[in-house]
N, C-alpha and C positions, 0 to 999 in steps of 0.2 A: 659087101661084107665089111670092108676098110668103115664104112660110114656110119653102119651100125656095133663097132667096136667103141666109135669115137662117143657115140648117144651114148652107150653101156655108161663108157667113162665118164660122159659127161654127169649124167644122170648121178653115179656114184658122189660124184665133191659137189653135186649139189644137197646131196642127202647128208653127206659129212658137214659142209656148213650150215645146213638148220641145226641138225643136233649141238654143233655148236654156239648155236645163237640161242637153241632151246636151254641148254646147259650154261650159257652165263645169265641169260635172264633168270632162270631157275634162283640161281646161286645170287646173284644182284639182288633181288626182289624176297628171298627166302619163301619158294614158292611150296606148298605143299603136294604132296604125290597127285593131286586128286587134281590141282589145276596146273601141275607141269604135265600129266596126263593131256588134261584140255588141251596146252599147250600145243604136243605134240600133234594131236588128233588136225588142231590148228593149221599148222605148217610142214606137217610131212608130209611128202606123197606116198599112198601106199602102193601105186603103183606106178609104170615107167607111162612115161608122156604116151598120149596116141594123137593124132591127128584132128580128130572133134575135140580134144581137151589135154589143155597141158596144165603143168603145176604153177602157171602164173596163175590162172583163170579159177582152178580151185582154193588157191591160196587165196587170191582176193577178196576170193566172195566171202570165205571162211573167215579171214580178219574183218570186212565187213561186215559182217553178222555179229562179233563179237562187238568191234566198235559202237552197232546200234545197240545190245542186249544188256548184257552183262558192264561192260564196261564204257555205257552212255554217261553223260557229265548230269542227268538227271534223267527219275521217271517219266517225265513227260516225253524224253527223247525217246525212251523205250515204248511208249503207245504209237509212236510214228509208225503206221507202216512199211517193212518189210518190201523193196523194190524183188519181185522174183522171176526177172526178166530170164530171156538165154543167154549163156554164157559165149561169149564174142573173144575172137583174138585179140587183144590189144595192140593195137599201134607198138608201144615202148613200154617201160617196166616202170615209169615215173608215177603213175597209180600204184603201184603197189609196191612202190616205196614210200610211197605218200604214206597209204595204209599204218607199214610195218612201221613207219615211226611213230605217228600217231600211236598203234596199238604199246610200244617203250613206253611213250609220255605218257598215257594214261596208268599202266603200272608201275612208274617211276611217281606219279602223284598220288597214288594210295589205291590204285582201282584193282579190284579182284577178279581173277577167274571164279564164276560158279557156276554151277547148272539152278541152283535154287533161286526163288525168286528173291529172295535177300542179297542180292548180289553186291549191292550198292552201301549195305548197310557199315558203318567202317567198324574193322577189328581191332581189336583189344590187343595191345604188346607185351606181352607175358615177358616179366623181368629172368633172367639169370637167378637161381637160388644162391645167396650171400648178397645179390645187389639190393639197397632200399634207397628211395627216395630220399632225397635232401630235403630236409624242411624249408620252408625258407621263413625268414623272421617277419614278425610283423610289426608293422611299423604305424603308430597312429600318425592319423594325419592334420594335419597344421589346420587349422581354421582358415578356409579362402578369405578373401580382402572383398569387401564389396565390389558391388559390379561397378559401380560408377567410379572409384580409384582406379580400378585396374584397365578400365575402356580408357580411363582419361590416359594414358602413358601410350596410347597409340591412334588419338586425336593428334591431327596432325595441325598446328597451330600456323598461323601466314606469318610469316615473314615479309618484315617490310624492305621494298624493292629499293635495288639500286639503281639509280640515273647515271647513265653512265654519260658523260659532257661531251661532248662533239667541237672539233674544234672548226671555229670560222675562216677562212683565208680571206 
């Protein structure tokens, strides 16, 4: 009874820290309903651990599936097949902390949650109403110096050597 209080508990501040890990990435990333949804669906458990399967082992594979789909570093990565092995206890949680940072880095460099196949495609930054762009001036440009002036100034020219005298006894 003592042991399956402690699971309840535990299980609880595990659920509490995804939401908050869902909830600053949300908020870091200005994630829309639709992929903090994914998010979610991502990394919560919706149900408590059981013995054939715990929330490392669906976690993993669920951040791995993302890593390969949606948020590969190219289409070609997304033709790779799909490993759809059994899901195994893991030794330690260093895989799937590998994963879960991986999965930050890649929405910290621009990568999207989607279900559509444009996943890759990058979005647009919709300004603030009042902000506009800075123009910036333009400046014509100077006429380059021929090729041969401008090579010659990093022609490295010999130097004539020094002797240096050696004395005799």
């Amino acid at each position: 009874e003592d042991n399956r209080e402690r699971l309840i508990q535990a299980f609880t501040r595990l659920r509490s820290a995804t939401h908050l890990l869902i909830l600053l990435l949300s908020l870091w990333q200005g994630l829309s309903s639709e992929q903090t949804a994914i998010l979610e669906a991502t990394l919560l458990p919706l149900l408590q651990d059981t013995p054939q399967l715990g929330w490392e082992e669906s976690v993993d594979a669920a951040v791995s599936h993302l890593l390969k789909t949606c948020l590969s570093r190219s289409p070609k990565d997304q033709a790779i097949s799909l490993s759809t092995g059994p899901l195994t206890i893991p030794k330690d949680t260093s895989r799937l902390k590998k994963h879960i940072t991986l999965l930050c880095d890649r929405l910290g460099k621009g990568g999207r949650l989607s279900l559509s196949s444009e996943a890759n495609v990058p979005t647009t930054i919709m300004m603030p109403v009042g902000c506009e762009s800075i123009p910036e001036p333009i400046v014509e440009q100077e006429e380059e110096p021929p090729l041969q002036q401008d090579s010659a100034k990093y022609i490295k020219k010999k130097q004539p050597s020094k002797r240096i005298k050696s004395k005799s006894d």
